[in-house]
Residue frames as qw, qx, qy, qz and C-alpha x, y, z in Angstrom:
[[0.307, -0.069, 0.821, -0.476, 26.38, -3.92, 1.98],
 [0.302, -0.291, -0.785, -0.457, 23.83, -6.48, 0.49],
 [0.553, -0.347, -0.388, -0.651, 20.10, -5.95, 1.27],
 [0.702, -0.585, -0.390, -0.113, 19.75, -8.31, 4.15],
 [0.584, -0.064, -0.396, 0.706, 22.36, -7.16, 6.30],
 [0.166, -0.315, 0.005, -0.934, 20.91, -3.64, 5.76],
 [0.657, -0.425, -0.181, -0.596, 17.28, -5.01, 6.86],
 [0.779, -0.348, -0.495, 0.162, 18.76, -6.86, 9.50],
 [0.316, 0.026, -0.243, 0.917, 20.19, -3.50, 10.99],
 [0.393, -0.392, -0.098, -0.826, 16.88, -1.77, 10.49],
 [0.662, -0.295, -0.669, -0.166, 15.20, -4.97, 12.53],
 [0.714, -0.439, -0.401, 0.370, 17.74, -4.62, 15.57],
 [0.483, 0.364, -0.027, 0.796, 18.29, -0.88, 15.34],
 [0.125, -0.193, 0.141, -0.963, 17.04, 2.57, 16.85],
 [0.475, -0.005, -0.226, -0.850, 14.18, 1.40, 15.78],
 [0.320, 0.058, -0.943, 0.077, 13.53, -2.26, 17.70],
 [0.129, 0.204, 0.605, -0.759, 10.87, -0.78, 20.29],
 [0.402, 0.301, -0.309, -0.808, 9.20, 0.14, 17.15],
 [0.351, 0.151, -0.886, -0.261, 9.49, -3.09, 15.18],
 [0.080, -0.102, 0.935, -0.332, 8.10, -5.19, 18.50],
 [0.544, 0.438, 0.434, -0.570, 4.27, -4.03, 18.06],
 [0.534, 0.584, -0.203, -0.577, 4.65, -4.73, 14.04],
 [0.870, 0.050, 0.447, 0.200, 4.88, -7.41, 11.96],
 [0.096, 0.748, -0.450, -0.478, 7.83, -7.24, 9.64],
 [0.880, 0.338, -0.323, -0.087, 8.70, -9.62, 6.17],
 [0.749, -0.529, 0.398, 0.032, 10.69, -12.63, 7.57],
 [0.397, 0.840, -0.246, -0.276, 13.58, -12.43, 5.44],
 [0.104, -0.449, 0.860, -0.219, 16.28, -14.11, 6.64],
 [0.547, 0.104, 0.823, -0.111, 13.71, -17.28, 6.87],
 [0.711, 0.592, 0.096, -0.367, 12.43, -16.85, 3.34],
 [0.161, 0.725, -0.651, -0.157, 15.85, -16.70, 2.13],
 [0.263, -0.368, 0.892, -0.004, 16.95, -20.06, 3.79],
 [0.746, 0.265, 0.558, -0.248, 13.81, -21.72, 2.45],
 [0.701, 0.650, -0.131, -0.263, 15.00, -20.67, -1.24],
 [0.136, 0.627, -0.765, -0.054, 18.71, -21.70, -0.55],
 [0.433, 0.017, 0.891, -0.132, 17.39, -25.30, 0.63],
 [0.701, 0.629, 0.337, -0.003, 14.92, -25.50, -2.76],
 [0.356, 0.876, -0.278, -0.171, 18.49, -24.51, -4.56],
 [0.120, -0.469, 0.874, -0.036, 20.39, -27.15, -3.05],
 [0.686, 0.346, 0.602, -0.218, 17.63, -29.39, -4.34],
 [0.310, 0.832, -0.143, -0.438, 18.00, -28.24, -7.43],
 [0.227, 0.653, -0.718, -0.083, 21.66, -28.94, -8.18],
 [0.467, -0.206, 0.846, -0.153, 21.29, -32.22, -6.54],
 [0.773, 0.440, 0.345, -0.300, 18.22, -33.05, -8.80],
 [0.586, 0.764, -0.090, -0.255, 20.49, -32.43, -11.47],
 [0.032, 0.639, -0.767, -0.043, 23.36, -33.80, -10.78],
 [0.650, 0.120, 0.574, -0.483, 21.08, -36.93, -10.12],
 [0.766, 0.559, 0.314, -0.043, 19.69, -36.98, -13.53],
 [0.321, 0.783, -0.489, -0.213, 23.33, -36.33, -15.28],
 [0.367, -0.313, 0.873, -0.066, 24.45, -39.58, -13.37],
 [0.675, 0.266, 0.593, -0.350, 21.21, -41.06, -14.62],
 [0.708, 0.646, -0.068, -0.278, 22.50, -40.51, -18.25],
 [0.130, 0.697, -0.699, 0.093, 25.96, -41.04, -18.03],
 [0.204, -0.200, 0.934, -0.213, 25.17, -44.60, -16.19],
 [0.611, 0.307, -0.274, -0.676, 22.32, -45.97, -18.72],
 [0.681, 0.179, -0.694, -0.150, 23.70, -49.29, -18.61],
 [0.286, 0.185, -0.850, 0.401, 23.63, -49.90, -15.46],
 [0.479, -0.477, -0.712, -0.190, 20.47, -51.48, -14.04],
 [0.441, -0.484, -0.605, 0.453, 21.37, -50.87, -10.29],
 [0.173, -0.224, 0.013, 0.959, 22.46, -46.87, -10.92],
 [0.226, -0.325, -0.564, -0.724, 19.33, -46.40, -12.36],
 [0.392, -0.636, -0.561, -0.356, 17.12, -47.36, -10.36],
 [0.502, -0.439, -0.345, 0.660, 19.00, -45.60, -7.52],
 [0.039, -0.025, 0.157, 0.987, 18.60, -42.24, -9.52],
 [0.242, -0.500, -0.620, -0.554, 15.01, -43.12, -10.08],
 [0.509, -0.669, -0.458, 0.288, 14.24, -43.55, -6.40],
 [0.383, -0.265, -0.021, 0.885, 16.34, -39.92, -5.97],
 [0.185, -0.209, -0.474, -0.835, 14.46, -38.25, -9.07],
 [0.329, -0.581, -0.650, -0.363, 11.39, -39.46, -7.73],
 [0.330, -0.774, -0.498, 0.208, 11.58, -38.27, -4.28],
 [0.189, -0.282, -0.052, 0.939, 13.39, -34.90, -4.60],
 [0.020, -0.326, -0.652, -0.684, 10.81, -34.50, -7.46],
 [0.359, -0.606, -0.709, -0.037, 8.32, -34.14, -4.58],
 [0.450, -0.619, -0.228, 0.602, 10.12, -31.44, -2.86],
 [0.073, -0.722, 0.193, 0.660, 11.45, -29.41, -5.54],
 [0.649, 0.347, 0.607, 0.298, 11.01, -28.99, -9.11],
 [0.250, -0.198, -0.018, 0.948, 12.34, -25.95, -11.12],
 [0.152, -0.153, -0.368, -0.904, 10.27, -23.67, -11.83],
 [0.776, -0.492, -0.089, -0.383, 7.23, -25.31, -9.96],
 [0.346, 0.245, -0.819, 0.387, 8.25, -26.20, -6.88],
 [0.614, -0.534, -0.469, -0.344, 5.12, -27.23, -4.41],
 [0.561, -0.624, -0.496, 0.225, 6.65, -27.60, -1.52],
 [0.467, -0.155, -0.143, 0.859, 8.79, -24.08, -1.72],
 [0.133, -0.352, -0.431, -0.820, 6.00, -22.62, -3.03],
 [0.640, -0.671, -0.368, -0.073, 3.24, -23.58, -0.13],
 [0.579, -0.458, -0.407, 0.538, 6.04, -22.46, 2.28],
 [0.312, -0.022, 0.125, 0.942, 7.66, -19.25, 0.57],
 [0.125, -0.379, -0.439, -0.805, 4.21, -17.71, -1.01],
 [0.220, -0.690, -0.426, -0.542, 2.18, -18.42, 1.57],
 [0.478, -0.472, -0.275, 0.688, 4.16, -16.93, 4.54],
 [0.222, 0.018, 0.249, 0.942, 4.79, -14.07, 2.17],
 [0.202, -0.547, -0.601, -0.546, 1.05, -13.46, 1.65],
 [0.533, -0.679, -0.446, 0.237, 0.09, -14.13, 5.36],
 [0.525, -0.288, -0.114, 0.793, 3.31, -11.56, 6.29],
 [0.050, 0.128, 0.265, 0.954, 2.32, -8.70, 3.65],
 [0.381, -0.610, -0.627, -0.299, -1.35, -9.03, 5.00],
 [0.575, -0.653, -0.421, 0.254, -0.36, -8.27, 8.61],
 [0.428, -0.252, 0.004, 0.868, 1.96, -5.70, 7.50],
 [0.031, -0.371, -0.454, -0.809, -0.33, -3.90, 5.46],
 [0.568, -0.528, -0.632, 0.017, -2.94, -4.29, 8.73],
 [0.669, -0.475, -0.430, 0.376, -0.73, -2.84, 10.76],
 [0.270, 0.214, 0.209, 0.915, 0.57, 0.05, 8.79],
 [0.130, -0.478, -0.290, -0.819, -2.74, 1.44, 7.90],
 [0.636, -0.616, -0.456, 0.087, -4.00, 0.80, 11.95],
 [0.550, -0.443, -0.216, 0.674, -0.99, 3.01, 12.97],
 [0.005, -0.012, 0.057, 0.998, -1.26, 5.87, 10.75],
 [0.225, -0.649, -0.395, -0.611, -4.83, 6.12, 11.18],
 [0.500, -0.788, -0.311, 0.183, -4.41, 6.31, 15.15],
 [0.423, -0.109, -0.096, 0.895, -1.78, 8.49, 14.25],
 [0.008, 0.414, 0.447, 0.793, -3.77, 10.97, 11.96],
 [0.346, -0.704, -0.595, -0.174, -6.83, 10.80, 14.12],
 [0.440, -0.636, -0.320, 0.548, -5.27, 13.19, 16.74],
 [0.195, -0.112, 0.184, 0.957, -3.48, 15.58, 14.42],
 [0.087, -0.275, -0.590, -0.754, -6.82, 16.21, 12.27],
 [0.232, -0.646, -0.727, -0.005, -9.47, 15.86, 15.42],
 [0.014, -0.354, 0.029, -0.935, -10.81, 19.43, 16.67],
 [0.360, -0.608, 0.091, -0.701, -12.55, 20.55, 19.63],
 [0.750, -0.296, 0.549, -0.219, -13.68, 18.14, 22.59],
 [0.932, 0.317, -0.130, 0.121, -12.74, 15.41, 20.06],
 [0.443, 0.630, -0.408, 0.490, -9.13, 16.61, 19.62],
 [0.284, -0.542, 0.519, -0.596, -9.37, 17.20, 24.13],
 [0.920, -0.257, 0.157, -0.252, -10.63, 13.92, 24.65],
 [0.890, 0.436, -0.133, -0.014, -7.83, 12.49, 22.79],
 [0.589, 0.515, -0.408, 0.471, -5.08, 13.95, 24.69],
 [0.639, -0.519, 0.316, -0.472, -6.62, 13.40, 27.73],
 [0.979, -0.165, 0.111, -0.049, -6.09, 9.57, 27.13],
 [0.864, 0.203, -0.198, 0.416, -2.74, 9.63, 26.05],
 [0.498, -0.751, -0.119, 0.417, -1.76, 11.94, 29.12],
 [0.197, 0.943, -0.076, -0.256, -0.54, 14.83, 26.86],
 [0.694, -0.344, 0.523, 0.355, 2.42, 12.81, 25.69],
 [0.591, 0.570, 0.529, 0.215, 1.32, 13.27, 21.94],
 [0.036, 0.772, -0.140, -0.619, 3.21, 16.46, 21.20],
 [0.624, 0.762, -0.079, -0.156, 3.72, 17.27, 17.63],
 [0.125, 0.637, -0.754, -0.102, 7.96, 16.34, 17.53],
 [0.399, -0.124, 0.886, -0.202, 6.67, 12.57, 18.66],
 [0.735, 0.587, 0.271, -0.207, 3.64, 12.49, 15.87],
 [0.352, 0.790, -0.426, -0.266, 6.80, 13.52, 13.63],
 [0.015, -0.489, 0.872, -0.001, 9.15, 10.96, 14.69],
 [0.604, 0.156, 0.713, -0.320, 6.36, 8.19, 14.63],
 [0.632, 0.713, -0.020, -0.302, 5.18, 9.49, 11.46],
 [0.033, -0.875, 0.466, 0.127, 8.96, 8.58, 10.40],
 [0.560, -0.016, 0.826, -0.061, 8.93, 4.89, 11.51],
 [0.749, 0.416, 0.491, -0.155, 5.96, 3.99, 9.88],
 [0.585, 0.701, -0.316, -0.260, 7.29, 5.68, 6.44],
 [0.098, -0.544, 0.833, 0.020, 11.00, 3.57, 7.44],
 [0.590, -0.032, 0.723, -0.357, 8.55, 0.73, 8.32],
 [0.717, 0.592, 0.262, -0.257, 6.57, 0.30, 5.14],
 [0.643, 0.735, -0.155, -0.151, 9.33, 1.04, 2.73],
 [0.042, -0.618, 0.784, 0.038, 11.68, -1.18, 4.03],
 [0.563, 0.067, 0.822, -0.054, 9.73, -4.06, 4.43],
 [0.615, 0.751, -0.011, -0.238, 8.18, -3.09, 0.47],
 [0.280, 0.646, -0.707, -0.074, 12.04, -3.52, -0.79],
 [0.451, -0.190, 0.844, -0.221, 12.18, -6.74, 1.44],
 [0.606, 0.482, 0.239, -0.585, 9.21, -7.65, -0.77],
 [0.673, 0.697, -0.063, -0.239, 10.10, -7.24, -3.68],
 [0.008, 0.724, -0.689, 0.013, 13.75, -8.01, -3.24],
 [0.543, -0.063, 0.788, -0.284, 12.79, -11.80, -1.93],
 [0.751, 0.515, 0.246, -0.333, 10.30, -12.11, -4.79],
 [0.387, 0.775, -0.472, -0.164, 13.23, -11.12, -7.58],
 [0.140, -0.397, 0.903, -0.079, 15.71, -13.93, -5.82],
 [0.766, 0.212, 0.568, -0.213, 12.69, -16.69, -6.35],
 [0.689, 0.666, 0.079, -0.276, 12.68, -16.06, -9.75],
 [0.410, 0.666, -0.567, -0.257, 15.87, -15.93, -10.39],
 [0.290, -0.194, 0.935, -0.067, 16.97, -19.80, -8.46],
 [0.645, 0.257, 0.662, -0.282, 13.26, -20.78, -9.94],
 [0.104, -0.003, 0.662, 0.742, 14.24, -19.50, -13.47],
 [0.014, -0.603, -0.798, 0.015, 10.25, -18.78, -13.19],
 [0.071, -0.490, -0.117, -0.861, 7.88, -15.30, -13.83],
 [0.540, -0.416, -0.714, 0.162, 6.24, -16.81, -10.39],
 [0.369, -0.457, -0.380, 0.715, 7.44, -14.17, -8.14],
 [0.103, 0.045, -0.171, -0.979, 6.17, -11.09, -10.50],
 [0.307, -0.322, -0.525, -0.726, 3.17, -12.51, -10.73],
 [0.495, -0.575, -0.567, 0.321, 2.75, -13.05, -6.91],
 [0.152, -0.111, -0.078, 0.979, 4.08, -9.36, -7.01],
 [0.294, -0.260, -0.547, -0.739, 0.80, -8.55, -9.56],
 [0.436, -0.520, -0.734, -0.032, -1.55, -10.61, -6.92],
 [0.251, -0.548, -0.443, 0.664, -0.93, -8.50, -3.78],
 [0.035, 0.106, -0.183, -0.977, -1.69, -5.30, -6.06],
 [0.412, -0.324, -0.554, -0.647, -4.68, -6.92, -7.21],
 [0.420, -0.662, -0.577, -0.228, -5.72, -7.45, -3.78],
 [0.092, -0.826, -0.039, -0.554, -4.76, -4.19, -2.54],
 [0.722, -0.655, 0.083, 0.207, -1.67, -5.44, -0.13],
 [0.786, 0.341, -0.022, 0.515, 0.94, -3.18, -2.16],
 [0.479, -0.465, -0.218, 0.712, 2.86, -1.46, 0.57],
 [0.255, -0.170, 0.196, 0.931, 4.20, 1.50, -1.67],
 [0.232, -0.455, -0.569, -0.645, 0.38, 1.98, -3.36],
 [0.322, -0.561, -0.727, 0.229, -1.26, 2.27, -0.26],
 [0.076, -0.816, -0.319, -0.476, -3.69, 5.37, 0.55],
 [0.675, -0.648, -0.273, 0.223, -2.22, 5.63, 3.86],
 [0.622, -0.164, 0.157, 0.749, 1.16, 6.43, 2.85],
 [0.212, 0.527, 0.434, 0.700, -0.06, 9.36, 0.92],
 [0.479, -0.833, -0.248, -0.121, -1.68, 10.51, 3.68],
 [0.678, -0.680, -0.095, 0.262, 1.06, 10.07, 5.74],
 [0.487, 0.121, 0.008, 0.865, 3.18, 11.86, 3.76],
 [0.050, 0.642, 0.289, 0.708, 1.13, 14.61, 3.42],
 [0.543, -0.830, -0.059, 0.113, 0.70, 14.69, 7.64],
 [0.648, -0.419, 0.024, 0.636, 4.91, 15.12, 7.32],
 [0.259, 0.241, 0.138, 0.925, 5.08, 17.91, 5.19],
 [0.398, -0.774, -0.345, -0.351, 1.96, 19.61, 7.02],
 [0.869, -0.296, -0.107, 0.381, 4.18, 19.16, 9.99],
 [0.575, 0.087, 0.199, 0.789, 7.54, 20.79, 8.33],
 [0.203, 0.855, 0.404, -0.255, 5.57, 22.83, 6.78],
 [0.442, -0.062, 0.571, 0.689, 7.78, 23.10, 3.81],
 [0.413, 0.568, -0.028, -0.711, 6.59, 25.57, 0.76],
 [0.917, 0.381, 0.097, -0.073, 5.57, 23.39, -2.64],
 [0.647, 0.621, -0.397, 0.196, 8.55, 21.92, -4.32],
 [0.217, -0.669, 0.615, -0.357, 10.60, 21.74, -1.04],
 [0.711, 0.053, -0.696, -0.080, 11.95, 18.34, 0.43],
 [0.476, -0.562, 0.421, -0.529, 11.12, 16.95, 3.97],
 [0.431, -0.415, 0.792, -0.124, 13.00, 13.98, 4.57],
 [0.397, 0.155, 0.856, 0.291, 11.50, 10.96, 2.71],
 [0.363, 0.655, 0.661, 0.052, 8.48, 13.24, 1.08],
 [0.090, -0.197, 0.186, 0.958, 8.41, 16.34, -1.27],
 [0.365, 0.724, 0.580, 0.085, 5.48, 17.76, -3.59],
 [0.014, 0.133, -0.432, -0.892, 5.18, 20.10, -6.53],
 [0.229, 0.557, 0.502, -0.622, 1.71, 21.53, -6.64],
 [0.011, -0.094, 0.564, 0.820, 2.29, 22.64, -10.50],
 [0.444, 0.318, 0.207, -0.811, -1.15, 23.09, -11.77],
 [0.666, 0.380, -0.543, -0.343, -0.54, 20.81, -14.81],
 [0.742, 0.172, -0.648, 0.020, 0.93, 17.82, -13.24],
 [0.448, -0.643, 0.416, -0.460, 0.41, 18.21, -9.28],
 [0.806, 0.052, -0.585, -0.074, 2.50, 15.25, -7.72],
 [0.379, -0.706, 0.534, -0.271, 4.36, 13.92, -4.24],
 [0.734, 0.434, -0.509, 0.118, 7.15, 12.33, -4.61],
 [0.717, -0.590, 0.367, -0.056, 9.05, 9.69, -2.21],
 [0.191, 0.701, -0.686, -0.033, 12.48, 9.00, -1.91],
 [0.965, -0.253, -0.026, -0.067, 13.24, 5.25, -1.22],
 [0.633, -0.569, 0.371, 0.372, 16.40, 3.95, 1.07],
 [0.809, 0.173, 0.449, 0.338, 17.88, 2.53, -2.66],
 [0.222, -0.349, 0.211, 0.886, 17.84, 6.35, -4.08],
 [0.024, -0.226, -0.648, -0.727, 15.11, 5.99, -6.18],
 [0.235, 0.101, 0.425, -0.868, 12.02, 7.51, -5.78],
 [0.009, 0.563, 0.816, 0.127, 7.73, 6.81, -6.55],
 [0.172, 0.055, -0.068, -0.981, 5.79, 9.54, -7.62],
 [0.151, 0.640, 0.728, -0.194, 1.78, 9.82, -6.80],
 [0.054, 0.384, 0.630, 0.673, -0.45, 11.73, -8.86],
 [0.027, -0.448, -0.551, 0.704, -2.64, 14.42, -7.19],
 [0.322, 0.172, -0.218, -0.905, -4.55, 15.14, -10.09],
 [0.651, 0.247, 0.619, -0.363, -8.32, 13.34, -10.35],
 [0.365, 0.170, 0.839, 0.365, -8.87, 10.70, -13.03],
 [0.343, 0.677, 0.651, 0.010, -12.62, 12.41, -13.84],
 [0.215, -0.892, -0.096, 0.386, -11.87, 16.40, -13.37],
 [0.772, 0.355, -0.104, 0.516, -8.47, 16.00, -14.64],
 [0.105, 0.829, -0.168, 0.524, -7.57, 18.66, -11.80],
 [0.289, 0.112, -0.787, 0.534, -5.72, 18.63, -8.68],
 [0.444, -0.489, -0.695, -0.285, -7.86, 16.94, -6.89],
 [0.288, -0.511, 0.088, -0.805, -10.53, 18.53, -4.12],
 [0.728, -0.272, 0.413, -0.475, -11.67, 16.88, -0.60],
 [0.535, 0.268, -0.758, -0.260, -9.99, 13.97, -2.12],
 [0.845, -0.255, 0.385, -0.270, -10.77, 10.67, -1.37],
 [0.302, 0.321, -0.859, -0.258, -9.17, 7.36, -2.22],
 [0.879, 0.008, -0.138, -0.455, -11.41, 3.98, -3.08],
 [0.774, -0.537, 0.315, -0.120, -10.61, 0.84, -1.96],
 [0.830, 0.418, -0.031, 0.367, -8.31, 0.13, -5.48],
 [0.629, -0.292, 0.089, 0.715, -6.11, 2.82, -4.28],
 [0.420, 0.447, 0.414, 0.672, -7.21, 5.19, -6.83],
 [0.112, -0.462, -0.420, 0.773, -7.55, 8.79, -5.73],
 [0.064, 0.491, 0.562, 0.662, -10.33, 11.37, -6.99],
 [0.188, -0.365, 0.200, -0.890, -12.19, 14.75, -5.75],
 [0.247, 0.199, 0.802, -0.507, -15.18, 13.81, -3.45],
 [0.433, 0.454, 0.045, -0.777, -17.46, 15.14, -5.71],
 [0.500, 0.326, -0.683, -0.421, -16.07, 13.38, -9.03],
 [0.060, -0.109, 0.979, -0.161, -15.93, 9.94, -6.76],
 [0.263, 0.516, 0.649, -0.493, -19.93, 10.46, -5.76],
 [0.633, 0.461, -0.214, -0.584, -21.03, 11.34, -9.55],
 [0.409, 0.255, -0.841, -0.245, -19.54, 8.00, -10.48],
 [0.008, 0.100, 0.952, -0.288, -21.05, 6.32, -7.48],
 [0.361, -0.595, -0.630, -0.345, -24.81, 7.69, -8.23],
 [0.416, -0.657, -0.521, 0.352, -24.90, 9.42, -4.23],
 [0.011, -0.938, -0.152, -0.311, -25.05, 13.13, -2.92],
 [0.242, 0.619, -0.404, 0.629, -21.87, 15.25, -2.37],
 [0.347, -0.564, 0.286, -0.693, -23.32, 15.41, 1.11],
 [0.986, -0.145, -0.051, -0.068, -23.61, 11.47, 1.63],
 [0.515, -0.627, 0.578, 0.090, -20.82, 9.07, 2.41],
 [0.603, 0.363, -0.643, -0.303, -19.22, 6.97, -0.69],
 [0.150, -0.099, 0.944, -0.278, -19.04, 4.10, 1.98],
 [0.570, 0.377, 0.403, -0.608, -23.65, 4.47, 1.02],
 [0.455, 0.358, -0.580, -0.572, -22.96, 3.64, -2.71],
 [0.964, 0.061, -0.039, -0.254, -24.31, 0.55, -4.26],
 [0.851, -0.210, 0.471, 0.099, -22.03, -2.31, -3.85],
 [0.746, 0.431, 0.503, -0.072, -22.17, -2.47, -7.43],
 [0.175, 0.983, 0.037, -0.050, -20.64, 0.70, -8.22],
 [0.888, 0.054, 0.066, 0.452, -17.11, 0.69, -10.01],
 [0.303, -0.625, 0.209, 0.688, -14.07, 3.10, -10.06],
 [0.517, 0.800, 0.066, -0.297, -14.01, 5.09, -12.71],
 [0.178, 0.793, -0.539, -0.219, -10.29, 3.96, -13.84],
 [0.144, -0.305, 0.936, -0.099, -9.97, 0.57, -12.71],
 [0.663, -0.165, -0.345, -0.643, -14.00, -0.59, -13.11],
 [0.345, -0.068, -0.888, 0.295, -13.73, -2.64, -9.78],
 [0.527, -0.595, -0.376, -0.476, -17.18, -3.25, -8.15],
 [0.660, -0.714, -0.232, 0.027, -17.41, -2.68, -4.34],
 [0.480, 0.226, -0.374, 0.760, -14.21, -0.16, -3.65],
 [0.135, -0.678, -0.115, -0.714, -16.57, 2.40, -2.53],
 [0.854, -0.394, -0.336, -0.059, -16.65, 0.39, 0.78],
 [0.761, -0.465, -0.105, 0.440, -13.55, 0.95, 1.94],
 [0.289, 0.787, 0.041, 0.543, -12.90, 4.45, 0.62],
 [0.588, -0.246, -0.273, 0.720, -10.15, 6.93, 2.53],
 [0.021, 0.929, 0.369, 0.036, -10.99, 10.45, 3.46],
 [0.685, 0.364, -0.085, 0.625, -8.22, 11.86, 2.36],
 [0.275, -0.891, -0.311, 0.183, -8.11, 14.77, 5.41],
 [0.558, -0.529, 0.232, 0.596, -4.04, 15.35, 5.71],
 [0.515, 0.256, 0.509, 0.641, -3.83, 15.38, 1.86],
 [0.036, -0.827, -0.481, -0.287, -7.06, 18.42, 1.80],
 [0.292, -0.922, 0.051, 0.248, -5.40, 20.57, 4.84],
 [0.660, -0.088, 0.387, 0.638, -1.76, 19.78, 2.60],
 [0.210, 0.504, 0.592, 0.592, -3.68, 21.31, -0.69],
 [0.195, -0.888, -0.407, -0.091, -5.74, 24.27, 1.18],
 [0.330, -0.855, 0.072, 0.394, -2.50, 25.74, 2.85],
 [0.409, -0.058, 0.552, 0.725, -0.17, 25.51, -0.64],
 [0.155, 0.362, 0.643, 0.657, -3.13, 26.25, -2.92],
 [0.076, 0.288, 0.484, -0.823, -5.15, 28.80, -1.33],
 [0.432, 0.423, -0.101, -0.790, -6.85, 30.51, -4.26],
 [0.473, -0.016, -0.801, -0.366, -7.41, 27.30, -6.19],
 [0.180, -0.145, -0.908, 0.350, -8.60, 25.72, -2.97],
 [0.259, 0.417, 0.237, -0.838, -11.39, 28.76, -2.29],
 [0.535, 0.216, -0.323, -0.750, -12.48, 28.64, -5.70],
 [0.421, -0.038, -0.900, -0.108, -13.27, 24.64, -5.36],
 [0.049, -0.378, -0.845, 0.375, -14.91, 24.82, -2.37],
 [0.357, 0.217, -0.039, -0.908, -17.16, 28.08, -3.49],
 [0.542, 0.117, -0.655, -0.513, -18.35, 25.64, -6.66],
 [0.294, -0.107, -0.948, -0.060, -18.98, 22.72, -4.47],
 [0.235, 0.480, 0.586, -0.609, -21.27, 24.42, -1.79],
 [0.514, 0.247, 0.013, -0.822, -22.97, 25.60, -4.54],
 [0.592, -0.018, -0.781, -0.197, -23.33, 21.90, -6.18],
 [0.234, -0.085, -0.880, 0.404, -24.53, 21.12, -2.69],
 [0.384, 0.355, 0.330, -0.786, -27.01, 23.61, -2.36],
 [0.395, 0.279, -0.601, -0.637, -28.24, 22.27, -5.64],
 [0.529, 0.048, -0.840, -0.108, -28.44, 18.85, -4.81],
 [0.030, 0.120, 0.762, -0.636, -30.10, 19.46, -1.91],
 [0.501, 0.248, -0.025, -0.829, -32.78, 21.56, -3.30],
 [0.495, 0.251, -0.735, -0.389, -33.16, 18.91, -6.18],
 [0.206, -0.121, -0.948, 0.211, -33.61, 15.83, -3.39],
 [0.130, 0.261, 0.654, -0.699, -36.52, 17.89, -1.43],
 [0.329, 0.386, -0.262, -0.821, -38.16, 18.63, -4.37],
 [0.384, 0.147, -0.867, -0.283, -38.45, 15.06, -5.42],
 [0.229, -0.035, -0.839, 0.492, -39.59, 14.00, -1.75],
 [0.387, 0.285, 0.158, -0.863, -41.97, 16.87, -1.61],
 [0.656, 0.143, -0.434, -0.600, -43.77, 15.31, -4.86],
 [0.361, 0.037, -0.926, -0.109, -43.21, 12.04, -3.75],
 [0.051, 0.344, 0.757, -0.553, -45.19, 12.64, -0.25],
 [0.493, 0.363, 0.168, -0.773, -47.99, 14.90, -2.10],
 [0.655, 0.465, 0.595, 0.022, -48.77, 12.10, -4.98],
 [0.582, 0.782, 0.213, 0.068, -47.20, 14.14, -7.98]]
């Protein structure tokens, strides 16, 4: 079964109740816009074969010119302005609102599983106890269905530009949304949200739970997802700075993940501050983009994931960091103290 049939089954399936509150890539209209800038195409060309083949004739000319000239406006391979103003920037506008909406649903998902005391009671007071843990699962589920179908949609759309535009157009619109941190399958969220479904399961390391697995290995800690196509995307759970599987992680607003600790030595602020306090100015330590710190992810699901697999690694990390905290604490009052006495 080709691709859009599939994602036109996922649209109007089980899962349609779902779909209604989300925006989803509009496939099926992207499509028709390339097949109309393909049937431009062939015309253009068939146009400008006539236009050689009838050289001597005055009138047939300038009838191909007038043709050349005005398809020329509409469609041109490889650049094509007007398929390009429709196709790219629906696609932008679409992967914006889907990326929007993603990370809006798994954080009101998350926020219930991870809140504790009157928080956690206030929470299932408003949603009239309805929130039971098999419904966070099966939600949790969507969103993963959600994200990595419309991601294939994506990319799948992009691949077909290129290939009618004979252009590198559609990888490098692929490149843009990464650079501005609207690539579905990169997103901090998902990571998370695996890491709420195997919390969930509660699966031992290495085990698989439906789209998400992890291997904890000490050398090369990773969690791997399966996509619909059979192939899968492995994340990295070891910190860029540390080089260890990473503690209280956090991810920055590139996507990149690192301990709390390592994140706040690179950003200049105390363990005990918020990386959201850093300077503007302040770049990831892998990527060297200025202002991520801004829209950093507290990685919560990923920390309670790591604490119940890794116990004894997890103990010894947090031993070391209260004591870097008691440090840095001392160290600030100490400064303050002189500063208020004059020395």
């Amino acid at each position: 079964m080709k691709f859009g049939e599939t994602f036109m089954e996922y649209l109007h399936g089980d899962q349609e109740w779902f779909l209604d509150k989300c925006s989803h890539v509009e496939y099926k209209r992207l499509k028709k816009v390339l097949k109309n800038c393909s049937i431009c195409q062939n015309f253009n060309n068939h146009n400008d074969n006539d236009h050689q083949n009838d050289d001597d004739n005055n009138d047939s000319r300038k009838t191909n010119d007038e043709n050349s000239s005005t398809l020329s406006q509409s469609c041109q391979c490889q650049s094509c302005p007007v398929c390009d103003q429709k196709f790219f920037n629906e696609l932008m506008k679409e992967a914006s609102d889907i990326a929007g909406c993603f990370s809006s649903r798994v954080r009101h998902l998350l926020q219930l599983h991870v809140a504790k005391g009157m928080q956690r009671y206030a929470l299932k007071l408003r949603h009239c106890f309805r929130n039971d843990q098999q419904a966070m699962i099966e939600e949790g589920r969507m969103l993963i269905d959600y994200v990595t179908m419309n991601s294939i949609a994506i990319r799948k759309i992009l691949k077909k530009y290129d290939k009618i535009h004979s252009s590198v157009n559609g990888k490098k619109f692929k490149s843009k949304l990464r650079a501005e941190h609207m690539e579905l399958l990169q997103s901090p969220w998902l990571i998370e949200l695996g890491a709420f479904y195997l919390n969930c399961n509660g699966l031992d390391g290495g085990e698989t739970c439906g789209h998400f697995s992890c291997d904890l290995d000490p050398t090369e800690p990773i969690m791997t997802l399966m996509l619909p196509n059979s192939s899968k995307l492995d994340y990295s759970l070891t910190c860029a700075v540390c080089l260890e599987t990473v503690f209280n992680p956090c991810a920055l607003g590139c996507g990149h993940l690192f301990c709390k600790s390592c994140a706040c030595s690179a950003a200049s602020v105390l363990i005990l501050e918020s990386l959201k306090t850093a300077s503007p100015d302040a770049k990831c330590p892998v990527c060297r983009e200025a202002g991520v710190y801004a829209n950093s992810v507290h990685m919560l699901e990923l920390d309670l994931l790591l604490k119940s697999r890794c116990k004894e690694y997890w103990k010894e990390r947090m031993v070391a960091e209260r004591a870097e905290i008691v440090k840095q604490t001392k160290e600030y009052w100490d400064q303050q103290t002189k500063y208020a006495i004059g020395y």
